[in-house]
gemmi code that builds the backbone of each chain (N, CA, C; Angstrom):
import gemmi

chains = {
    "A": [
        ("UNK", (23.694, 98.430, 39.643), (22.421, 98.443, 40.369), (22.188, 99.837, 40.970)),
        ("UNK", (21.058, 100.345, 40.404), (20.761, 101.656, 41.569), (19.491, 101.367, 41.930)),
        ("UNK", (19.011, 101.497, 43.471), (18.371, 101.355, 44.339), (17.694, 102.767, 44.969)),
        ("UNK", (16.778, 103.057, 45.691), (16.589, 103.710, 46.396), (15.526, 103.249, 47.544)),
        ("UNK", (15.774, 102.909, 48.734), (15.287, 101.782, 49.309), (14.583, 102.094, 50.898)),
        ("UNK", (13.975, 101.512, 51.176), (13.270, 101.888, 52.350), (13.905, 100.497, 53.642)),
        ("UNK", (14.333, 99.457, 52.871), (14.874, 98.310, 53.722), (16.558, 98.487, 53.787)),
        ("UNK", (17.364, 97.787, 54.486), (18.399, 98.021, 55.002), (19.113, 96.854, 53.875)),
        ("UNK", (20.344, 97.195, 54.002), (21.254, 96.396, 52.426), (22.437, 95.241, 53.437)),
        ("UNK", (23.158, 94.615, 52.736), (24.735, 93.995, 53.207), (25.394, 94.219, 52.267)),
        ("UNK", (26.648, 95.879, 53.021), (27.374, 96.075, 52.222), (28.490, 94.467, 51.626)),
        ("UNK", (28.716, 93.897, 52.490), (29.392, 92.583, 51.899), (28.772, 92.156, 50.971)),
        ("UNK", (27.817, 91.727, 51.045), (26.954, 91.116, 50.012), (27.002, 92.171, 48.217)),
        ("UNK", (27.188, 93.433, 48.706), (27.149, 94.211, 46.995), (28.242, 94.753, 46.698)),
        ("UNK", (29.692, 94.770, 48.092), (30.820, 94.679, 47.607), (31.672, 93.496, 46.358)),
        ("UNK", (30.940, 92.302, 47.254), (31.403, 91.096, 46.366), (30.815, 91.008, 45.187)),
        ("UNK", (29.825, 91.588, 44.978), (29.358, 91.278, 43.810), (29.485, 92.193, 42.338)),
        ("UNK", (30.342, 92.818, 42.910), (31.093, 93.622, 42.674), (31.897, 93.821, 41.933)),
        ("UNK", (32.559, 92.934, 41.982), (33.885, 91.711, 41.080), (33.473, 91.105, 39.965)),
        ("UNK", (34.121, 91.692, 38.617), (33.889, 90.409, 37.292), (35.421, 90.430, 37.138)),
        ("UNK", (35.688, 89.641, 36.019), (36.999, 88.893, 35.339), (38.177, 90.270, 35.525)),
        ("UNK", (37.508, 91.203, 34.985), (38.298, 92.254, 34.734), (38.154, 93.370, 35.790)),
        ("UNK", (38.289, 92.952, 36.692), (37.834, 93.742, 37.957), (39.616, 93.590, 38.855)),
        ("UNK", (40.150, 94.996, 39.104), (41.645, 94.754, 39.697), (41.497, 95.442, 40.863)),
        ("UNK", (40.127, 96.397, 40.926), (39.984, 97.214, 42.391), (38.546, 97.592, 42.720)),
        ("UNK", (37.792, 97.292, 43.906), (36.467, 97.408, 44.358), (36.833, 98.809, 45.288)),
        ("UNK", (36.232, 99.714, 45.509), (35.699, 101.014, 46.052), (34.625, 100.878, 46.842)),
        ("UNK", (34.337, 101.508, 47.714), (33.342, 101.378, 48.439), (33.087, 102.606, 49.516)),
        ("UNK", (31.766, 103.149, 49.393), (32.015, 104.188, 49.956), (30.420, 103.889, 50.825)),
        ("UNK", (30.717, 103.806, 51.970), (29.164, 103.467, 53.283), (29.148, 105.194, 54.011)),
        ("UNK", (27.646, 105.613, 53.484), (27.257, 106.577, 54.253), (26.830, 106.085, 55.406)),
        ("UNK", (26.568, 106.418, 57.063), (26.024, 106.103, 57.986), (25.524, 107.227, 58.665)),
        ("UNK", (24.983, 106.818, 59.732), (23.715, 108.269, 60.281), (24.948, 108.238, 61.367)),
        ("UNK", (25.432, 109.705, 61.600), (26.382, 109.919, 62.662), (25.728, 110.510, 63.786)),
        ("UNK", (26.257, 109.932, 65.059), (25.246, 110.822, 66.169), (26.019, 112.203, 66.804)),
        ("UNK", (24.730, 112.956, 65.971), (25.192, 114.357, 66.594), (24.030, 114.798, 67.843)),
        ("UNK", (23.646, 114.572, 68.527), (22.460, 114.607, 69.252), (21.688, 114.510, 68.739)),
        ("UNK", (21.110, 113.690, 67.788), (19.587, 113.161, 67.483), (19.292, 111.564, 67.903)),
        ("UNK", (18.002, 111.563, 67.938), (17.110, 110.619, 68.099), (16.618, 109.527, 66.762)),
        ("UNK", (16.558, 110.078, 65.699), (16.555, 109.436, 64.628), (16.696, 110.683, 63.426)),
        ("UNK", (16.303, 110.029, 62.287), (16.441, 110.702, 61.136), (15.623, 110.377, 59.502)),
        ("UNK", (14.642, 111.392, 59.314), (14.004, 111.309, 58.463), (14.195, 111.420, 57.063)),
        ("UNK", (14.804, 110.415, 56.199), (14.925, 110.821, 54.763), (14.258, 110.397, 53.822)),
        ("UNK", (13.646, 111.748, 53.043), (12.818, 112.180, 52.009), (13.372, 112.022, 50.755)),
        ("UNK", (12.840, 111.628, 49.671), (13.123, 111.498, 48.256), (12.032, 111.883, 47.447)),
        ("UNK", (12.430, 112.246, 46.414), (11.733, 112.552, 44.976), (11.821, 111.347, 44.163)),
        ("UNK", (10.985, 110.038, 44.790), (11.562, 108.637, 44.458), (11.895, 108.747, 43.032)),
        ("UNK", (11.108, 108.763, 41.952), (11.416, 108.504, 40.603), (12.288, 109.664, 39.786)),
        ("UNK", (12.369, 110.804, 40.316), (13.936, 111.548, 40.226), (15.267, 111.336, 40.343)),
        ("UNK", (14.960, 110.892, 41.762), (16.024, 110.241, 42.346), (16.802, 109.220, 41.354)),
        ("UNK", (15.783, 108.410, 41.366), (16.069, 107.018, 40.484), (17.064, 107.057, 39.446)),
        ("UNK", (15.842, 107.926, 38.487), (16.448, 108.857, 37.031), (18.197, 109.324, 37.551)),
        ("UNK", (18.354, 110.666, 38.503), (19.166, 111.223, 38.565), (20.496, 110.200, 39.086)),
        ("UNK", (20.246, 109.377, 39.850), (21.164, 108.538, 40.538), (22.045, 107.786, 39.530)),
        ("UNK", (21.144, 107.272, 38.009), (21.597, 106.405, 36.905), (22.015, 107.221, 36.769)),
        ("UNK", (21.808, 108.414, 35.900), (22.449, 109.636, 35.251), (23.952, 109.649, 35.815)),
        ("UNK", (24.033, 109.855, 37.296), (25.732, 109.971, 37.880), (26.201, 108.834, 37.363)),
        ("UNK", (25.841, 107.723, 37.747), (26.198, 106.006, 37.107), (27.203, 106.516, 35.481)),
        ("UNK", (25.885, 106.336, 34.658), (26.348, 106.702, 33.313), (27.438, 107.494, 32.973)),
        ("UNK", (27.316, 108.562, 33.871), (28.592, 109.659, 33.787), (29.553, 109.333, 34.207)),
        ("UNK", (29.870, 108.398, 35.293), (31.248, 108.285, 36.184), (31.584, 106.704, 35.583)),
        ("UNK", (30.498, 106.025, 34.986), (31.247, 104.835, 33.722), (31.934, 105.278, 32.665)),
        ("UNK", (31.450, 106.448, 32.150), (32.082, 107.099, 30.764), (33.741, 107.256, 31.372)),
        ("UNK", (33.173, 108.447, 32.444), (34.725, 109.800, 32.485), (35.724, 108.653, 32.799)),
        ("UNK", (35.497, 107.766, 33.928), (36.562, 107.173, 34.527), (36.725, 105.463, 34.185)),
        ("UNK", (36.052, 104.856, 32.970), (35.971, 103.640, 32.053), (35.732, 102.391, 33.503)),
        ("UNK", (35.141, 102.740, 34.296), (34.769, 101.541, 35.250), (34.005, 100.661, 34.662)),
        ("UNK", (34.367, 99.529, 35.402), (33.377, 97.991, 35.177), (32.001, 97.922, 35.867)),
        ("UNK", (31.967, 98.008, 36.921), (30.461, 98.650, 37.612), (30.658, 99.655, 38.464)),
        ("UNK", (28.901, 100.245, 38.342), (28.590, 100.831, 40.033), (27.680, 100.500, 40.264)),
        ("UNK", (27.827, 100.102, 41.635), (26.195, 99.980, 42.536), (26.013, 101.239, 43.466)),
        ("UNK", (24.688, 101.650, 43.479), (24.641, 102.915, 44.397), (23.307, 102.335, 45.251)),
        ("UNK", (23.350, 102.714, 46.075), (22.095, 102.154, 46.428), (21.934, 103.418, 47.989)),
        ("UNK", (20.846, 104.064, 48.164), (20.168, 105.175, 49.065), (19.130, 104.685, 49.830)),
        ("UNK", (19.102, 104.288, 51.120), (18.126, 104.448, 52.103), (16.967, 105.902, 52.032)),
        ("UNK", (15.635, 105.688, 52.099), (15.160, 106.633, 52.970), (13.607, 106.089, 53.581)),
        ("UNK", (12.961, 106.616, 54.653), (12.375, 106.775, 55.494), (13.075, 106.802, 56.854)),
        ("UNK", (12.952, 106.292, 58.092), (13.539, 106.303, 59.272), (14.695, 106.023, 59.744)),
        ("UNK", (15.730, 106.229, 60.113), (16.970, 105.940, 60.349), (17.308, 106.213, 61.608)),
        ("UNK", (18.092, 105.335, 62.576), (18.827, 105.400, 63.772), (20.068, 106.039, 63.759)),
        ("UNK", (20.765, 106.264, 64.562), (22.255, 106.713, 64.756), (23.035, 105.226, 64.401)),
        ("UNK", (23.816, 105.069, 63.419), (24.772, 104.013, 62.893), (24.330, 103.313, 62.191)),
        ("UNK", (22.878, 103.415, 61.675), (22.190, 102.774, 60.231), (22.907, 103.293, 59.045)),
        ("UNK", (22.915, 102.312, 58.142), (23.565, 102.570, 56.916), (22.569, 103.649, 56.172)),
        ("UNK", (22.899, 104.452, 55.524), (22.467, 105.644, 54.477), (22.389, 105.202, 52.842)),
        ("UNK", (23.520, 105.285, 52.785), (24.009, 105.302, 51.108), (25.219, 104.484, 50.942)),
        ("UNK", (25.143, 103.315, 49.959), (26.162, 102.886, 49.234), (26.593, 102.457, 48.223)),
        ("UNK", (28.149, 103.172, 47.826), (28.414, 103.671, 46.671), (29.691, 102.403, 46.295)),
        ("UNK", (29.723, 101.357, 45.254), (30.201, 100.438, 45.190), (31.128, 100.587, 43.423)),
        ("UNK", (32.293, 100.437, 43.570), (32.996, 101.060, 42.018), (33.812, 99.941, 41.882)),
        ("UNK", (33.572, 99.129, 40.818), (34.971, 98.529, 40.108), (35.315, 98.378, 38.812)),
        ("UNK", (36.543, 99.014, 39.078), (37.609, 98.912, 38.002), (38.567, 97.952, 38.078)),
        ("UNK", (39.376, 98.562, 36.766), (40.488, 97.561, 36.279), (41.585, 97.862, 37.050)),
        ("UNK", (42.009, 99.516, 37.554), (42.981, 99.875, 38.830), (42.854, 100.676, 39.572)),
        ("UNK", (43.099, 100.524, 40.783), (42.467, 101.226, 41.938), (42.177, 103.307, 41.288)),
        ("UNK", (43.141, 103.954, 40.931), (42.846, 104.766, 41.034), (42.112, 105.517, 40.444)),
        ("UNK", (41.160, 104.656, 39.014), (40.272, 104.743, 38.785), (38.870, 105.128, 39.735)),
        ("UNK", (38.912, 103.718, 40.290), (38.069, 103.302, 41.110), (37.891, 104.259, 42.685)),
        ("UNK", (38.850, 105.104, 43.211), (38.916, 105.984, 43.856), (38.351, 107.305, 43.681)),
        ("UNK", (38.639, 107.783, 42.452), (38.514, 109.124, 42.052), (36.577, 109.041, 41.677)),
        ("UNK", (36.299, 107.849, 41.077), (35.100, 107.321, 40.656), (34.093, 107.482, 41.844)),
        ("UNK", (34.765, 106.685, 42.907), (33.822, 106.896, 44.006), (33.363, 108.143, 44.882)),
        ("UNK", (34.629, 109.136, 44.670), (34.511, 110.809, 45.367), (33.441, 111.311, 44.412)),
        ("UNK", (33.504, 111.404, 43.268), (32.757, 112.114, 42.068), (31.474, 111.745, 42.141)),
        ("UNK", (31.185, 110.287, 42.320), (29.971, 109.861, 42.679), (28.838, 110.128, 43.936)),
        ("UNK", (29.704, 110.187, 44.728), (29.559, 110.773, 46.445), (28.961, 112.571, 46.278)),
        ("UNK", (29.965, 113.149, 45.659), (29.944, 114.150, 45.893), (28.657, 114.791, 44.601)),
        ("UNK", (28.346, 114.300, 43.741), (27.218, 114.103, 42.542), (25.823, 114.503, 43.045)),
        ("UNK", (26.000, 113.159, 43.828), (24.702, 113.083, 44.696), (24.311, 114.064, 45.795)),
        ("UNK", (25.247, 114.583, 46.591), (25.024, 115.616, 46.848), (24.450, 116.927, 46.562)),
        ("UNK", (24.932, 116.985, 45.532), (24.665, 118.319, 45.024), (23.034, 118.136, 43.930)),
        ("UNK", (23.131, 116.933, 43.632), (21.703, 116.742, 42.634), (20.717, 115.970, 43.041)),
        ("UNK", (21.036, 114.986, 43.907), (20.229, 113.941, 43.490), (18.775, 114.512, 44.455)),
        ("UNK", (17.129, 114.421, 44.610), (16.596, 114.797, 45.023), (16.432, 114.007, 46.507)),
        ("UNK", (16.950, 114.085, 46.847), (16.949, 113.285, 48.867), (16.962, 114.612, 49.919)),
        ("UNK", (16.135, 114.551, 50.937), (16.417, 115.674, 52.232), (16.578, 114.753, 53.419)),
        ("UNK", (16.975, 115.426, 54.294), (17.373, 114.718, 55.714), (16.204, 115.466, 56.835)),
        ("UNK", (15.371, 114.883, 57.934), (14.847, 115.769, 58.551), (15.316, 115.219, 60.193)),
        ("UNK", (16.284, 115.831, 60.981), (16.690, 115.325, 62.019), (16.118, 115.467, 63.011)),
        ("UNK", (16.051, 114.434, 64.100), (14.514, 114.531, 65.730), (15.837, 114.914, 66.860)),
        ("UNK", (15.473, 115.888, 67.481), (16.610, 115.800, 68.952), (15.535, 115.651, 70.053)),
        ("UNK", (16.341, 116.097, 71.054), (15.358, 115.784, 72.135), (14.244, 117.191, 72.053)),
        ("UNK", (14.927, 118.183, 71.282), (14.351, 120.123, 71.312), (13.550, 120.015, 70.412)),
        ("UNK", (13.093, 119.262, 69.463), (12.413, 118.904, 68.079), (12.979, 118.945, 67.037)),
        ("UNK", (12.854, 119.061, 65.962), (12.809, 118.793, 64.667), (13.850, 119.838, 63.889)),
        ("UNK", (14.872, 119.576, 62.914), (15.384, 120.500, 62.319), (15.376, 119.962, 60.857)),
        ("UNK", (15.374, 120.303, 59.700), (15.677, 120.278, 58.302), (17.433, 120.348, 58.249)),
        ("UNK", (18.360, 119.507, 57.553), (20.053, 119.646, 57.622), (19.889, 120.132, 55.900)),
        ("UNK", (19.965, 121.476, 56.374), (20.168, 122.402, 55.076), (21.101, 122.049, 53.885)),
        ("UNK", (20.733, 122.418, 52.721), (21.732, 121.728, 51.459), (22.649, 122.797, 51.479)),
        ("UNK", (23.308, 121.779, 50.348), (24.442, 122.630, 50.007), (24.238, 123.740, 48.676)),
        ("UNK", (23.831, 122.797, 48.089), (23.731, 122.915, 46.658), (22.098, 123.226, 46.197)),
        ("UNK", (22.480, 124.526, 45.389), (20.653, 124.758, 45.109), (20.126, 124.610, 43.818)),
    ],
    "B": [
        ("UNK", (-6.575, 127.412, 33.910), (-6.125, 126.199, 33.230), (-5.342, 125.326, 34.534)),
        ("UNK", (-5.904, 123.726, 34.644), (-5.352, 123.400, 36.164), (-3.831, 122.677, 35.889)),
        ("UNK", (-2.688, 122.769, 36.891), (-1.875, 122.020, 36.265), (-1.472, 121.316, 38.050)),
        ("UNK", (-0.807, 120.275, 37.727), (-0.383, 119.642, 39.195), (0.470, 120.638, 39.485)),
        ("UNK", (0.722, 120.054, 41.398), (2.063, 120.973, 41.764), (2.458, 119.454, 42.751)),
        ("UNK", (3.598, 119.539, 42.955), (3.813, 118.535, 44.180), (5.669, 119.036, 44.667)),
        ("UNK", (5.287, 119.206, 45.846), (6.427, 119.914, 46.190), (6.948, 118.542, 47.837)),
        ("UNK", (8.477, 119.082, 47.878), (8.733, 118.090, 49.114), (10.093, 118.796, 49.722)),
        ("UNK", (9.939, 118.329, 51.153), (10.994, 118.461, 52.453), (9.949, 119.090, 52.970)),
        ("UNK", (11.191, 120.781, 53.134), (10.016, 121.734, 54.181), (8.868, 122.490, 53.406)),
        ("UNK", (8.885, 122.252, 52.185), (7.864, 122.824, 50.660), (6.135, 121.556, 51.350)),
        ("UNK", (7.124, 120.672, 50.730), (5.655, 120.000, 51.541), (4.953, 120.110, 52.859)),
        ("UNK", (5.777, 119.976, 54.157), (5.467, 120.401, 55.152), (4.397, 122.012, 54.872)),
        ("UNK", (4.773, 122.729, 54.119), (4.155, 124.162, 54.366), (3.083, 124.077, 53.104)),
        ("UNK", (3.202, 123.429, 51.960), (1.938, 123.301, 50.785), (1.173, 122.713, 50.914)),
        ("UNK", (1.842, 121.454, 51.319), (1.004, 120.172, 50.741), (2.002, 119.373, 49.927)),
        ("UNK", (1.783, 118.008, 49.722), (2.727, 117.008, 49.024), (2.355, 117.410, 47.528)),
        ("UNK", (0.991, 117.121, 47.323), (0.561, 117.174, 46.013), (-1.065, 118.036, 45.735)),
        ("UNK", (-0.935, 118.878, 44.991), (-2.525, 119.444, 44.563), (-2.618, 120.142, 43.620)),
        ("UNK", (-3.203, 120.574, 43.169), (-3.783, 121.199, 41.861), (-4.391, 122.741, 42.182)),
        ("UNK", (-3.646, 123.340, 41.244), (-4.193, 125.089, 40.900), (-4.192, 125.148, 39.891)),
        ("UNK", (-5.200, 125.747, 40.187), (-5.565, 127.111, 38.320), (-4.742, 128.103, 38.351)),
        ("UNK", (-4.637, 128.091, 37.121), (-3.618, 129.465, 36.777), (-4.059, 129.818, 35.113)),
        ("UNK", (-3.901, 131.018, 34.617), (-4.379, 131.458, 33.531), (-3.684, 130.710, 32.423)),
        ("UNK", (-4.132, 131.128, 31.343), (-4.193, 129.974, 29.844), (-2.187, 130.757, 30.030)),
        ("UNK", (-1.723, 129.317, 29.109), (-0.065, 130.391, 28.835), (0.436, 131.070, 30.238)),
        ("UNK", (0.509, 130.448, 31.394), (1.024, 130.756, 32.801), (2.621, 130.235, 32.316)),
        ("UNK", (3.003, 131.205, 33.212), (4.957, 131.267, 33.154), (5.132, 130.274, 34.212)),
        ("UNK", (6.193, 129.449, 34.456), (6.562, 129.220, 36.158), (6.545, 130.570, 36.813)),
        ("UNK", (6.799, 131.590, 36.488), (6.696, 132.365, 37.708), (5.249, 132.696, 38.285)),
        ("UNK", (4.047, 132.436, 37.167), (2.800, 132.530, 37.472), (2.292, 131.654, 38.761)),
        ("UNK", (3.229, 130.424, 38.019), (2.578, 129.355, 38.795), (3.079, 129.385, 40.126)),
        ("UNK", (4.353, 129.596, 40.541), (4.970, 129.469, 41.714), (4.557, 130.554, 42.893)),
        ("UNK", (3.887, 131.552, 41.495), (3.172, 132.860, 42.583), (2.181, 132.105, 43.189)),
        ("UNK", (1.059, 131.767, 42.642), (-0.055, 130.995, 42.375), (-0.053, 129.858, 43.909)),
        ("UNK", (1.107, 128.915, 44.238), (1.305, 127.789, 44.787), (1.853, 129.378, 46.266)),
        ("UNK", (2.515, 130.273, 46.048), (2.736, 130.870, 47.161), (1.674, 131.388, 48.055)),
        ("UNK", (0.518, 132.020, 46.732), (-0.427, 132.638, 47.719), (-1.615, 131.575, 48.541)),
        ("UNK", (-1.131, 130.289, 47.742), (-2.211, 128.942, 48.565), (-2.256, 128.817, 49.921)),
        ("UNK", (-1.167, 129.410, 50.563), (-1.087, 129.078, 52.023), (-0.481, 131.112, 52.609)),
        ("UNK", (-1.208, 131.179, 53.289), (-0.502, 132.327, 54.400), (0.588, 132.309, 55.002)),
        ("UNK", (1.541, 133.368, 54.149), (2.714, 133.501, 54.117), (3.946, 132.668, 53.260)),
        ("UNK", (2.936, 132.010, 52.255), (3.705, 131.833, 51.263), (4.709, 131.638, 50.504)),
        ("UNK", (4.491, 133.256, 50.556), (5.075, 134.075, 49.522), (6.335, 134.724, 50.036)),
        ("UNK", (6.611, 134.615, 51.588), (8.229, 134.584, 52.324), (8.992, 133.325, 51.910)),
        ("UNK", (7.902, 132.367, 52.187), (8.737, 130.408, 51.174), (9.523, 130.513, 50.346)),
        ("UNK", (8.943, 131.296, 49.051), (9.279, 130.519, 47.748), (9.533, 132.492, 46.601)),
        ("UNK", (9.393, 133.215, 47.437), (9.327, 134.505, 46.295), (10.260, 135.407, 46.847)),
        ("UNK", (11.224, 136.225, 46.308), (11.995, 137.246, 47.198), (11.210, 138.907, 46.926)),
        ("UNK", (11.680, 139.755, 47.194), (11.401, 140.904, 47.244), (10.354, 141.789, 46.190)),
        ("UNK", (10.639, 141.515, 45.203), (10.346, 141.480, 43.307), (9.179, 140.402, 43.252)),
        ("UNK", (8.753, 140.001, 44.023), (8.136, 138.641, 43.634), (8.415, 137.668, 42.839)),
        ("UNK", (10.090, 137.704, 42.541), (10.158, 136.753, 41.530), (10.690, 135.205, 42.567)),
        ("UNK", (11.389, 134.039, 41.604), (11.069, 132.980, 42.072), (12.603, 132.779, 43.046)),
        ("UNK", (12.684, 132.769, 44.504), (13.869, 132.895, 45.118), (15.142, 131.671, 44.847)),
        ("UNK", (16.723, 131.761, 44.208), (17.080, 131.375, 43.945), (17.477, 129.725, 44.214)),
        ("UNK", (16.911, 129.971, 45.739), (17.067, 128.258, 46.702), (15.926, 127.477, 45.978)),
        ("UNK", (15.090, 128.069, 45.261), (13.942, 127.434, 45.319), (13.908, 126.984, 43.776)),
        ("UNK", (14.237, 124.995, 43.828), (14.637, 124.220, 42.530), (12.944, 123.880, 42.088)),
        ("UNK", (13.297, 124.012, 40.804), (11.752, 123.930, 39.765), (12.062, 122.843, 38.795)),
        ("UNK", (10.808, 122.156, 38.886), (10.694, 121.036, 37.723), (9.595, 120.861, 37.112)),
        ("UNK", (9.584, 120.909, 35.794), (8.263, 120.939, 34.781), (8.357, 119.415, 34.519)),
        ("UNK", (7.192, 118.706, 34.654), (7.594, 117.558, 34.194), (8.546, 116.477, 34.136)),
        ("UNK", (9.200, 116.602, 35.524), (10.308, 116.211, 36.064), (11.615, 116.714, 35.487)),
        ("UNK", (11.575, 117.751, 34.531), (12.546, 117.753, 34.564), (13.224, 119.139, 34.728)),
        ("UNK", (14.364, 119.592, 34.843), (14.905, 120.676, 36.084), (14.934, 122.057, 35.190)),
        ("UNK", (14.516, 122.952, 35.987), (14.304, 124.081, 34.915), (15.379, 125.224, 35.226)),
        ("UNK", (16.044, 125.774, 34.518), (17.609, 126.460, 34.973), (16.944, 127.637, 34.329)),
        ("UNK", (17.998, 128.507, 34.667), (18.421, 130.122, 34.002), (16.787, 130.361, 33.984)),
        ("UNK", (16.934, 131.415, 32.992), (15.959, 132.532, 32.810), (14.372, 131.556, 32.488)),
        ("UNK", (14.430, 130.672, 32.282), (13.480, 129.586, 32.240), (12.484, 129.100, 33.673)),
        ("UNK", (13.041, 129.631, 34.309), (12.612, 129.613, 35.919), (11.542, 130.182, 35.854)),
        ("UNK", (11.666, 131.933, 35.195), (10.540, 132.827, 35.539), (9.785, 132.537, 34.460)),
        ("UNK", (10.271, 132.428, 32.926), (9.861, 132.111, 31.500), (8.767, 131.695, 31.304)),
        ("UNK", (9.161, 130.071, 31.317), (8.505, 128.971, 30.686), (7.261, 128.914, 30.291)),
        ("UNK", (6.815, 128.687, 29.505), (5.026, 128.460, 29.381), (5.105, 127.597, 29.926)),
        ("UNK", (3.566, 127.833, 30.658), (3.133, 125.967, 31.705), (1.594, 125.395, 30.267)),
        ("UNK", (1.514, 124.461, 30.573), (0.216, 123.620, 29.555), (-0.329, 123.214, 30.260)),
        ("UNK", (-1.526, 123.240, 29.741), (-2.512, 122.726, 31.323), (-2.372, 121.230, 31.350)),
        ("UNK", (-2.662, 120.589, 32.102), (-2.129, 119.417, 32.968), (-0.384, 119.423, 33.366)),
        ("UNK", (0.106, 120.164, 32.799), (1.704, 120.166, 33.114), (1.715, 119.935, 34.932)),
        ("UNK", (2.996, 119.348, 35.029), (3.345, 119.384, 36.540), (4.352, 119.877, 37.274)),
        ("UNK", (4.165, 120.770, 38.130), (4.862, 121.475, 38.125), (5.654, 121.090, 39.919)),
        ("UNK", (7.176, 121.004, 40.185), (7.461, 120.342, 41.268), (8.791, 121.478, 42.230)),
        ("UNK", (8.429, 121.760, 43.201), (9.278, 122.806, 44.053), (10.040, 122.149, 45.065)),
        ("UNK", (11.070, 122.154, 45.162), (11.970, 121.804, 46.281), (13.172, 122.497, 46.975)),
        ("UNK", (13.221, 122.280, 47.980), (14.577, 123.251, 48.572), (16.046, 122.612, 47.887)),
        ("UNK", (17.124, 123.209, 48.222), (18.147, 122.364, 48.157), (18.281, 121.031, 48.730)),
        ("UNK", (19.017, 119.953, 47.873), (18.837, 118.623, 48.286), (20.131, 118.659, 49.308)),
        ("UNK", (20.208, 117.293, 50.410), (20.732, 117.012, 51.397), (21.082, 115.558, 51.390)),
        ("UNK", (21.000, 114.652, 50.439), (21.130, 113.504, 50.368), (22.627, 112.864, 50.649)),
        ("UNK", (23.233, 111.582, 50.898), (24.154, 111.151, 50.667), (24.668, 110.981, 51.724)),
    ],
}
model = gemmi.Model(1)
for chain_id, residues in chains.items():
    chain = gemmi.Chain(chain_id)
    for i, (resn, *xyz) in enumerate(residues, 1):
        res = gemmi.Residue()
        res.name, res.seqid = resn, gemmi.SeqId(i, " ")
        for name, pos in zip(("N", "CA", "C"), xyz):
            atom = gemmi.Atom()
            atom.name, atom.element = name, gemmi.Element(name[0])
            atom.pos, atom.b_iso = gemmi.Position(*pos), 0.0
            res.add_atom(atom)
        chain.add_residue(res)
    model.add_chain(chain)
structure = gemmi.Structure()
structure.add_model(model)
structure.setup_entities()
């Protein structure tokens, strides 16, 4: 399943589902909004990029590392301090598949997928600069 | 010849989300990105470095899809093409 979503998810709910016959290890990786002095947090997407690009990591990290699923699923519009963000759901046949699967995936999205962050403090407004250009 | 532009984060904040410029028949991305710089005052500090060419932070997509290397400044644009500017992404 890849998602990119404006409503809030239950990671329980897409961990478990997570699991087929041949499933020996679930991964799970929960982004959350950390409070660094802000008030909330604005995230922007290139919805149907996103979409595209998000499968694209999928496809790639089923090939390299022979997993059974991924679910990814990305929040954006408004976010609080301890709202869920992004989650990245991997199962394989043994865990360390399913580990290495989930960093690669994490770190994918980072660097490609089209999402920005725009953070509120009490001083106004800042853009949380990328990494990757 | 008009082609879309739709740009987003702090690109939108300073362009616009989505609009349309003319640019000459056989426009390069670098035509166009000149083109989308001089739309707004001061621009052309946004999205162009010194040379006026297209500044390296600044990701290009023809038709959604991502335009690398020497293809940046290159490309022929077609009229209705769409053309999409963004900063580095921050997602995840």
């Amino acid at each position: 399943m890849i998602e990119v979503i404006r409503q809030d998810f239950d990671p329980g709910v897409l961990i478990d589902s997570a699991r087929k016959p041949g499933t020996g290890a679930v991964v799970s990786f929960l982004g959350v909004v950390r409070d660094d002095g802000i008030t909330s947090m604005d995230l922007e997407a290139y919805e149907e990029v996103a979409r595209d690009e998000l499968s694209r990591i999928r496809d790639r990290a089923m090939e390299r590392f022979g997993l059974e699923t991924v679910t990814i699923v990305h929040r954006i519009g408004t976010l609080a301090v301890g709202d869920h963000i992004v989650l990245i759901v991997v199962g394989a046949s043994h865990r360390a598949a399913a580990f290495s699967a989930c960093e690669f995936i994490i770190d994918s999205i980072k660097e490609s997928v089209p999402i920005w962050k725009k953070e509120y403090t009490a001083e106004g407004a800042r853009w949380v600069p990328g990494e990757h250009g | 010849m008009k082609i879309t532009v739709r740009a987003f984060a702090r690109f939108r904040e300073f362009f616009g989300g989505q609009f349309d410029i003319e640019v000459p028949e056989h426009a390069r991305v670098r035509d166009a990105v000149r083109a989308i710089a001089r739309s707004r005052p001061g621009g052309g500090e946004v999205l162009l470095d010194a040379e006026g060419d297209v500044q390296r932070s600044v990701i290009v997509l023809v038709n959604r899809a991502r335009v690398a290397g020497e293809a940046r400044e290159t490309l022929r644009l077609e009229e209705g093409d769409e053309i999409t500017i963004y900063p580095p992404v921050a997602g995840g």
